[in-house]
Backbone atoms as SQL, in Angstrom:
CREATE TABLE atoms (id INTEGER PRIMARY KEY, chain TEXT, resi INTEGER, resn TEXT, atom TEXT, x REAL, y REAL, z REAL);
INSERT INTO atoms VALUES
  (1, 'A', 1, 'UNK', 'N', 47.864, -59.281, -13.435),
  (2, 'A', 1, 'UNK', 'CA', 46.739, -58.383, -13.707),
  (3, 'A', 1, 'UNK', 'C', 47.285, -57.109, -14.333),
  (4, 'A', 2, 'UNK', 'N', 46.565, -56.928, -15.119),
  (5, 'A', 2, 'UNK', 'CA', 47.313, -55.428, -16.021),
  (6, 'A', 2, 'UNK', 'C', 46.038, -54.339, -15.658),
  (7, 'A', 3, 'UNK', 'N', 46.990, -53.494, -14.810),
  (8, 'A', 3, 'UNK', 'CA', 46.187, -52.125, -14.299),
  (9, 'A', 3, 'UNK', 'C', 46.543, -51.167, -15.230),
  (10, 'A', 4, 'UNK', 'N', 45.267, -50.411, -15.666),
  (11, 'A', 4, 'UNK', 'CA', 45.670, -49.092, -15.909),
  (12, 'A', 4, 'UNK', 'C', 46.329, -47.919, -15.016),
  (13, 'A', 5, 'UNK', 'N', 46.596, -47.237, -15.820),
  (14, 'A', 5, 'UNK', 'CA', 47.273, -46.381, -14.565),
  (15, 'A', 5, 'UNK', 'C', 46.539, -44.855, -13.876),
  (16, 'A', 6, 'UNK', 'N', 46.428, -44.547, -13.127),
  (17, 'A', 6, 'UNK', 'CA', 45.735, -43.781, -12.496),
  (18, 'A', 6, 'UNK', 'C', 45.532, -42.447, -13.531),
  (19, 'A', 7, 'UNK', 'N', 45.928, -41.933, -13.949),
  (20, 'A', 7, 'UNK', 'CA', 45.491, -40.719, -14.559),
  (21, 'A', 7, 'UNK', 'C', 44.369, -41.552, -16.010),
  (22, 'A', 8, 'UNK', 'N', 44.365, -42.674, -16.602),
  (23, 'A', 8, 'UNK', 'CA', 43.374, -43.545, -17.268),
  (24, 'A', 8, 'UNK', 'C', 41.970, -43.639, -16.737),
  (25, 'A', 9, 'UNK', 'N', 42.230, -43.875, -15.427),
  (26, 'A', 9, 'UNK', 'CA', 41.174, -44.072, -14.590),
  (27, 'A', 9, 'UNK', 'C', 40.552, -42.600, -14.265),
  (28, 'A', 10, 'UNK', 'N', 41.268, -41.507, -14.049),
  (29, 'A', 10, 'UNK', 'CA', 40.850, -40.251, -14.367),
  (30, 'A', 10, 'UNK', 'C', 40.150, -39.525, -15.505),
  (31, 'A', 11, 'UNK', 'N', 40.668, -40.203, -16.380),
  (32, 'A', 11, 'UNK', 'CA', 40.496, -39.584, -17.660),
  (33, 'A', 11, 'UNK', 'C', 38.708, -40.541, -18.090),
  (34, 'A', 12, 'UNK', 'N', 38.765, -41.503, -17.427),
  (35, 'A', 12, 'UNK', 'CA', 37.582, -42.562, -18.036),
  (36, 'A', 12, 'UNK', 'C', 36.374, -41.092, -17.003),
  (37, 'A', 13, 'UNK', 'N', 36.704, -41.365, -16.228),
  (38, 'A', 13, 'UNK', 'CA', 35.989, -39.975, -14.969),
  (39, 'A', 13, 'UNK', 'C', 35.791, -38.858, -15.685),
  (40, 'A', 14, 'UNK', 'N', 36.873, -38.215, -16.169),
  (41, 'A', 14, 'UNK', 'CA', 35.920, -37.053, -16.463),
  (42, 'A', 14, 'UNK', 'C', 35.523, -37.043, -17.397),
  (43, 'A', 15, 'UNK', 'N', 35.414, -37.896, -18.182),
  (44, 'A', 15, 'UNK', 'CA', 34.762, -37.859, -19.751),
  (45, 'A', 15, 'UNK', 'C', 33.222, -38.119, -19.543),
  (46, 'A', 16, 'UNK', 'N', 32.953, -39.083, -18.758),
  (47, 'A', 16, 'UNK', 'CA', 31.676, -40.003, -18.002),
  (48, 'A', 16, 'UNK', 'C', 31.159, -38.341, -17.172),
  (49, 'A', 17, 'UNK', 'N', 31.882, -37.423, -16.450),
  (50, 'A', 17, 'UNK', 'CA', 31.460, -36.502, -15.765),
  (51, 'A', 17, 'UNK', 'C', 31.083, -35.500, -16.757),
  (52, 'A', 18, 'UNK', 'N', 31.995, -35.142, -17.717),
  (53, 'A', 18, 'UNK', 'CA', 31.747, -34.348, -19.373),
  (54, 'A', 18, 'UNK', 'C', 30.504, -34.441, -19.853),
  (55, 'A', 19, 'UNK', 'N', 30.126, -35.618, -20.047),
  (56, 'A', 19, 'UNK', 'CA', 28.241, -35.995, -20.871),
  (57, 'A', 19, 'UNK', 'C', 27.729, -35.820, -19.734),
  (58, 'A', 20, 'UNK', 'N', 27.446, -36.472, -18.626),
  (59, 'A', 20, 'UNK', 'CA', 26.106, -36.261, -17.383),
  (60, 'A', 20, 'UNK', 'C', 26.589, -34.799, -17.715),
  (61, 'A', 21, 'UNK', 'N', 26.925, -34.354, -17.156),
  (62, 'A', 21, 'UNK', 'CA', 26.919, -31.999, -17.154),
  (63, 'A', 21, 'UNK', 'C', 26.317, -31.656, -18.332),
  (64, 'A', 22, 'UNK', 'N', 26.749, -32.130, -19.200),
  (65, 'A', 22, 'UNK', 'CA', 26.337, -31.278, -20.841),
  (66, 'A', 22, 'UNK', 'C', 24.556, -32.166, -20.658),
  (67, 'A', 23, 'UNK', 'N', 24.284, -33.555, -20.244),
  (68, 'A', 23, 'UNK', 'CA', 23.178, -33.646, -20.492),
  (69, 'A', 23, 'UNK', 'C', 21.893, -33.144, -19.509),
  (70, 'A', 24, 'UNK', 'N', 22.871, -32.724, -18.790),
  (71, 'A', 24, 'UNK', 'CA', 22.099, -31.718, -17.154),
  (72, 'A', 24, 'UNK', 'C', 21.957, -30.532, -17.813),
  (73, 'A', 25, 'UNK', 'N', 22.592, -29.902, -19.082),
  (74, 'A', 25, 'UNK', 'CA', 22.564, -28.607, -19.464),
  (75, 'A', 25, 'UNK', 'C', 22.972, -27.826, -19.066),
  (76, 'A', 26, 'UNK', 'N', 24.016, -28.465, -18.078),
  (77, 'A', 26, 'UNK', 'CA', 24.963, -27.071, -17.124),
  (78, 'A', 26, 'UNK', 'C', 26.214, -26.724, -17.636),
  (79, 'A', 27, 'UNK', 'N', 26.797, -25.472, -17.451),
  (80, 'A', 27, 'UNK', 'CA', 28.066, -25.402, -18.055),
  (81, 'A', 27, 'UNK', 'C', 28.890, -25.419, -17.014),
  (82, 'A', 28, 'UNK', 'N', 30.504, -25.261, -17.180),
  (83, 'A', 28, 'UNK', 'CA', 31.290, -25.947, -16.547),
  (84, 'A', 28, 'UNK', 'C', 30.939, -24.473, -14.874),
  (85, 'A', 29, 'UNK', 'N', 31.066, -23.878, -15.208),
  (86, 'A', 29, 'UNK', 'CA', 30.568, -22.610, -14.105),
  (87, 'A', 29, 'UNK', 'C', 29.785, -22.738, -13.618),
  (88, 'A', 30, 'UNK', 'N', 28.668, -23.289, -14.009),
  (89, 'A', 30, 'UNK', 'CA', 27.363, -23.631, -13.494),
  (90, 'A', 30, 'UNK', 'C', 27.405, -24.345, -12.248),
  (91, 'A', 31, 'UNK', 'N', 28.223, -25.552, -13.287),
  (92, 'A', 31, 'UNK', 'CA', 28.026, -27.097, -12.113),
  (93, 'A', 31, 'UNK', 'C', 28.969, -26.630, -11.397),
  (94, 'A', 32, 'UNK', 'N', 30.138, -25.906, -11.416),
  (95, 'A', 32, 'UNK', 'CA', 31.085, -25.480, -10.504),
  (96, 'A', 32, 'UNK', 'C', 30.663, -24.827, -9.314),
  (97, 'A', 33, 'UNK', 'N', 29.588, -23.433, -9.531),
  (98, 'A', 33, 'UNK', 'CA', 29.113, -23.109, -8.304),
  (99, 'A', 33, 'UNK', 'C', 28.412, -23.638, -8.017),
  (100, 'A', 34, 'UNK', 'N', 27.191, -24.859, -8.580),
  (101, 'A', 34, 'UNK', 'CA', 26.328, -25.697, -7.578),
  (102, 'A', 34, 'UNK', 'C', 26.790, -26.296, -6.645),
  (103, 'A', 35, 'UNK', 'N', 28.253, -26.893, -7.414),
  (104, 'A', 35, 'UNK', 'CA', 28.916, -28.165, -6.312),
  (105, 'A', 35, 'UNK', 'C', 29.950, -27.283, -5.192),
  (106, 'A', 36, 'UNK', 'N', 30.270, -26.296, -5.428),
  (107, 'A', 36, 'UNK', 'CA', 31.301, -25.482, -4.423),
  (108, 'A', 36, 'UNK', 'C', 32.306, -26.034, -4.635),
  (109, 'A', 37, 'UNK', 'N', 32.779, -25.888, -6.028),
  (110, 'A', 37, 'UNK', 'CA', 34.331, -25.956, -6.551),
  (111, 'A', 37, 'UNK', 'C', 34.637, -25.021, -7.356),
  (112, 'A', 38, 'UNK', 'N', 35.863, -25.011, -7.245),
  (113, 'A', 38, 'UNK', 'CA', 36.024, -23.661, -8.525),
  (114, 'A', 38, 'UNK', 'C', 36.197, -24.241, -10.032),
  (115, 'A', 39, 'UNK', 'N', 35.516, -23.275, -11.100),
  (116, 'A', 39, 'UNK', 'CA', 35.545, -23.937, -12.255),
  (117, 'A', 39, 'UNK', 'C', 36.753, -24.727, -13.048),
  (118, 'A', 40, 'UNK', 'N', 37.822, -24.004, -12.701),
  (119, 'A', 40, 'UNK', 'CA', 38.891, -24.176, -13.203),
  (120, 'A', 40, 'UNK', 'C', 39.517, -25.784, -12.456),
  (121, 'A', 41, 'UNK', 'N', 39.206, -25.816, -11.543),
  (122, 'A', 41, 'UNK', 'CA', 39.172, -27.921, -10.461),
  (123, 'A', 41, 'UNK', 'C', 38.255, -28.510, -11.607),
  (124, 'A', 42, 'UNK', 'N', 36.929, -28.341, -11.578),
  (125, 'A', 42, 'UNK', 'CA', 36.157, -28.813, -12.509),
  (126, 'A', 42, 'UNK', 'C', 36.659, -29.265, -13.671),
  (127, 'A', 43, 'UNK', 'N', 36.977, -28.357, -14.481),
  (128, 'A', 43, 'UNK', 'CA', 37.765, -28.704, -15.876),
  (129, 'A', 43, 'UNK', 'C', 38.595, -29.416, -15.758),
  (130, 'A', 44, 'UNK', 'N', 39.430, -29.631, -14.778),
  (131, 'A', 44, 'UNK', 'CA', 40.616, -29.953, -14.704),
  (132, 'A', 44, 'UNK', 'C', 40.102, -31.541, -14.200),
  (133, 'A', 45, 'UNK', 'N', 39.129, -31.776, -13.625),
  (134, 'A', 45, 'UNK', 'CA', 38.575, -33.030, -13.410),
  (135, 'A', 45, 'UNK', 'C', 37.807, -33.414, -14.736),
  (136, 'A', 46, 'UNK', 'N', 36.974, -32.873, -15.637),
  (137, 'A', 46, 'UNK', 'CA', 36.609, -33.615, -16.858),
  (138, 'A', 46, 'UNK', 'C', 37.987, -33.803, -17.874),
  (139, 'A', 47, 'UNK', 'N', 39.013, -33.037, -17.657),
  (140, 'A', 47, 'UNK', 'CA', 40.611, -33.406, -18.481),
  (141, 'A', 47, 'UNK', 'C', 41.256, -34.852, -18.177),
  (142, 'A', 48, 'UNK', 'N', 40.948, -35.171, -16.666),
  (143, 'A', 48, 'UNK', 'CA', 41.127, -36.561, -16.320),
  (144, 'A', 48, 'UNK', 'C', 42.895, -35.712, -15.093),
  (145, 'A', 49, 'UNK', 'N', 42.752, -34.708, -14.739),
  (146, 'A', 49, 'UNK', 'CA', 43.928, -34.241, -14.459),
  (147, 'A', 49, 'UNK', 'C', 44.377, -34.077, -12.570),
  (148, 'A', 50, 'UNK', 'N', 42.828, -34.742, -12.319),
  (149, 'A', 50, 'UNK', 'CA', 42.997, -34.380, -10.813),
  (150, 'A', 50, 'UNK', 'C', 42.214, -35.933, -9.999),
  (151, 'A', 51, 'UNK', 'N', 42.840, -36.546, -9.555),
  (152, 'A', 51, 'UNK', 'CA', 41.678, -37.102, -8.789),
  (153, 'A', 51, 'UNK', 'C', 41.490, -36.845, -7.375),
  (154, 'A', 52, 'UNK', 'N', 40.280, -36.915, -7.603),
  (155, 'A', 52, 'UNK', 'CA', 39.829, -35.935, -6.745),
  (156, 'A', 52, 'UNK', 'C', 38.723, -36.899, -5.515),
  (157, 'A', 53, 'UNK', 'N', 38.854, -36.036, -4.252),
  (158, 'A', 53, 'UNK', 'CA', 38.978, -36.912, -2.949),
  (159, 'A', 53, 'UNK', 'C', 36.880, -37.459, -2.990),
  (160, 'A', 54, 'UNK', 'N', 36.623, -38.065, -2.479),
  (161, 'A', 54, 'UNK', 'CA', 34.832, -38.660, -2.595),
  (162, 'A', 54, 'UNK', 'C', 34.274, -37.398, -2.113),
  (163, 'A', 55, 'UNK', 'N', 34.514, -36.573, -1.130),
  (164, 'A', 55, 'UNK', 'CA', 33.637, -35.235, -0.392),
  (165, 'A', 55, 'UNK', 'C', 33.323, -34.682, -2.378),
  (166, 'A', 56, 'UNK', 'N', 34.673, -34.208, -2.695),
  (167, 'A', 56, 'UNK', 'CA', 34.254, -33.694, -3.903),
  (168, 'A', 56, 'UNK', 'C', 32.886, -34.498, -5.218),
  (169, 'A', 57, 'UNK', 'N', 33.428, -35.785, -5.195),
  (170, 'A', 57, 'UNK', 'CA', 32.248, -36.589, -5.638),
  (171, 'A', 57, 'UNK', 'C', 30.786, -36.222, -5.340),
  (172, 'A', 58, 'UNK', 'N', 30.790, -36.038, -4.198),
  (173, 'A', 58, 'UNK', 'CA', 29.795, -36.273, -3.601),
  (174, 'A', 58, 'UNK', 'C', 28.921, -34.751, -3.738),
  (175, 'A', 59, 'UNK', 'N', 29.754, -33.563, -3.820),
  (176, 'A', 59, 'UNK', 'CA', 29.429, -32.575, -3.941),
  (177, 'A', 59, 'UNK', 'C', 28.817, -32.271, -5.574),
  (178, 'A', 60, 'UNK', 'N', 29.349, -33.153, -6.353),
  (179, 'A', 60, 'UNK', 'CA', 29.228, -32.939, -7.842),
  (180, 'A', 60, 'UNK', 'C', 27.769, -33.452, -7.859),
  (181, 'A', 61, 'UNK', 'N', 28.058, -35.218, -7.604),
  (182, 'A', 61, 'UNK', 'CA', 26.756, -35.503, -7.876),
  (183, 'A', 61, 'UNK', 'C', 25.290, -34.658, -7.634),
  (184, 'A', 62, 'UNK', 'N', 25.374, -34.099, -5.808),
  (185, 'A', 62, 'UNK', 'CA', 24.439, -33.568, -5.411),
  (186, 'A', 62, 'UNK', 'C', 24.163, -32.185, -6.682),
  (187, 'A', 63, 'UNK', 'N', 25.102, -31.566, -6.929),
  (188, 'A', 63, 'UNK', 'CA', 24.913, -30.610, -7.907),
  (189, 'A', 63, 'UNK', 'C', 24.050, -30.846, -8.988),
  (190, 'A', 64, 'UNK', 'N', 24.654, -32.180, -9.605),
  (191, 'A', 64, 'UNK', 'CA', 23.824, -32.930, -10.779),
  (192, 'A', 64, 'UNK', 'C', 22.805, -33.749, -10.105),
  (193, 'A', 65, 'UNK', 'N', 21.938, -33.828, -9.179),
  (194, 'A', 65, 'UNK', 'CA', 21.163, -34.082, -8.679),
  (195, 'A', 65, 'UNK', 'C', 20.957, -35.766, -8.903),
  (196, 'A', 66, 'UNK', 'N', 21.920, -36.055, -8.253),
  (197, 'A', 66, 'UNK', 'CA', 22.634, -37.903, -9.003),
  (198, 'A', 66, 'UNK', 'C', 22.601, -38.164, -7.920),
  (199, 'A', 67, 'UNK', 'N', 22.619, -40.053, -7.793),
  (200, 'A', 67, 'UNK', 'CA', 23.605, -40.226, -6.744),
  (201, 'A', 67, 'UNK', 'C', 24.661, -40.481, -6.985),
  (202, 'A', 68, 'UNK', 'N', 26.348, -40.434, -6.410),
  (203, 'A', 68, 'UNK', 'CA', 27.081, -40.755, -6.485),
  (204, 'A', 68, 'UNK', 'C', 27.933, -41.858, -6.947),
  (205, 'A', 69, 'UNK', 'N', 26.851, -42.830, -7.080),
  (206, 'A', 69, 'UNK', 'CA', 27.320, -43.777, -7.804),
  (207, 'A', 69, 'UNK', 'C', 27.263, -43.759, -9.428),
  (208, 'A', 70, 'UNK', 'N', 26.213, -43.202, -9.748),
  (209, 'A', 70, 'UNK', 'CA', 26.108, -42.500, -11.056),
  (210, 'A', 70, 'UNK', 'C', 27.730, -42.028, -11.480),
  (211, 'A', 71, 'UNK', 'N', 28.374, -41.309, -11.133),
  (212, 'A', 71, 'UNK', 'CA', 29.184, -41.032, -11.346),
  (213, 'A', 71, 'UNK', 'C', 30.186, -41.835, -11.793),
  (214, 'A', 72, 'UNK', 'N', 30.283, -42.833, -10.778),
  (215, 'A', 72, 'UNK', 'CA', 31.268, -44.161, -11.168),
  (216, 'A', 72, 'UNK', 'C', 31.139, -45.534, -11.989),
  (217, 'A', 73, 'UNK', 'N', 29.821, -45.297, -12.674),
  (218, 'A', 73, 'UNK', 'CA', 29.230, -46.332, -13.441),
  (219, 'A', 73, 'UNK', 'C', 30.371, -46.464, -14.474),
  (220, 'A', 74, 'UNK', 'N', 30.924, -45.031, -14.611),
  (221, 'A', 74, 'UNK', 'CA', 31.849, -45.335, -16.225),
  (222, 'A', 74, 'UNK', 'C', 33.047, -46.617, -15.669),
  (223, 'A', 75, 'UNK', 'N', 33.269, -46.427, -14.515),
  (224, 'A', 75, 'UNK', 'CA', 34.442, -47.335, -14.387),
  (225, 'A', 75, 'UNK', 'C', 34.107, -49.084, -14.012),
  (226, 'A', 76, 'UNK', 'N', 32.656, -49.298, -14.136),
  (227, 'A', 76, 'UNK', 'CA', 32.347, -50.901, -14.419),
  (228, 'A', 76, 'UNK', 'C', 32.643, -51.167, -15.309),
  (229, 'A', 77, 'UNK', 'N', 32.881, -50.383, -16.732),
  (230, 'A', 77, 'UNK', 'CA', 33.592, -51.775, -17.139),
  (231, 'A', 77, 'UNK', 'C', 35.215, -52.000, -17.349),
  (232, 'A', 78, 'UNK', 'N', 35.722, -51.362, -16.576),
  (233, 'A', 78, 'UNK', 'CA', 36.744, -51.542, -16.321),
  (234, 'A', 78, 'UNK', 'C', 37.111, -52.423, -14.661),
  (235, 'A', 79, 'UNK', 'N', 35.584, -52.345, -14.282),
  (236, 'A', 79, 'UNK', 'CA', 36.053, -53.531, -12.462),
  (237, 'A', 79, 'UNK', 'C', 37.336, -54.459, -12.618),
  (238, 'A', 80, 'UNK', 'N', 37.721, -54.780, -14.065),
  (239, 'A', 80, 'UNK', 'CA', 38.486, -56.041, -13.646),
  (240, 'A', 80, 'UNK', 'C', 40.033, -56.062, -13.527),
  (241, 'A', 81, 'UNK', 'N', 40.037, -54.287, -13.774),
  (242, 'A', 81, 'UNK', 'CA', 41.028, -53.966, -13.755),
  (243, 'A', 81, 'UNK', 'C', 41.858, -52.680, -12.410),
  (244, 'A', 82, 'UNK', 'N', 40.409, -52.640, -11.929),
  (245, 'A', 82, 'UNK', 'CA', 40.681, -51.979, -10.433),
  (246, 'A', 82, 'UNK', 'C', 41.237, -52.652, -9.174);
């Protein structure tokens, strides 16, 4: 089985997290203080540079008024490689 490697799987994340925000109309400060992270984690999670633990997930989505799984849709089509 050929895995990508974890910062790939990051990077598929925050790009997928990049469009939902911009199409929520929030900026990275925005969604940062909704979710109770600091902006600069944020960025650093749409760079693909942090992965980051589910509490945080979970805090984003609620921000973007998602559920959490929303979030991880980008990485179906990659299931076959998780």
């Amino acid at each position: 089985m050929e895995d990508k490697s974890k910062q790939e799987y990051q990077i598929i994340f925050g790009e997928s997290l990049r469009k939902l925000r911009v199409q929520a109309d929030f900026s990275q400060e925005e969604l940062a203080e909704r979710a109770g992270i600091d902006r600069s984690y944020l960025g650093g999670i749409e760079r693909g540079e942090h992965n980051l633990a589910l509490i945080n997930i979970i805090k984003i989505a609620k921000a973007l008024n998602l559920p959490p799984h929303k979030l991880l849709e980008s990485l179906a089509a990659h299931k076959g490689d998780i």
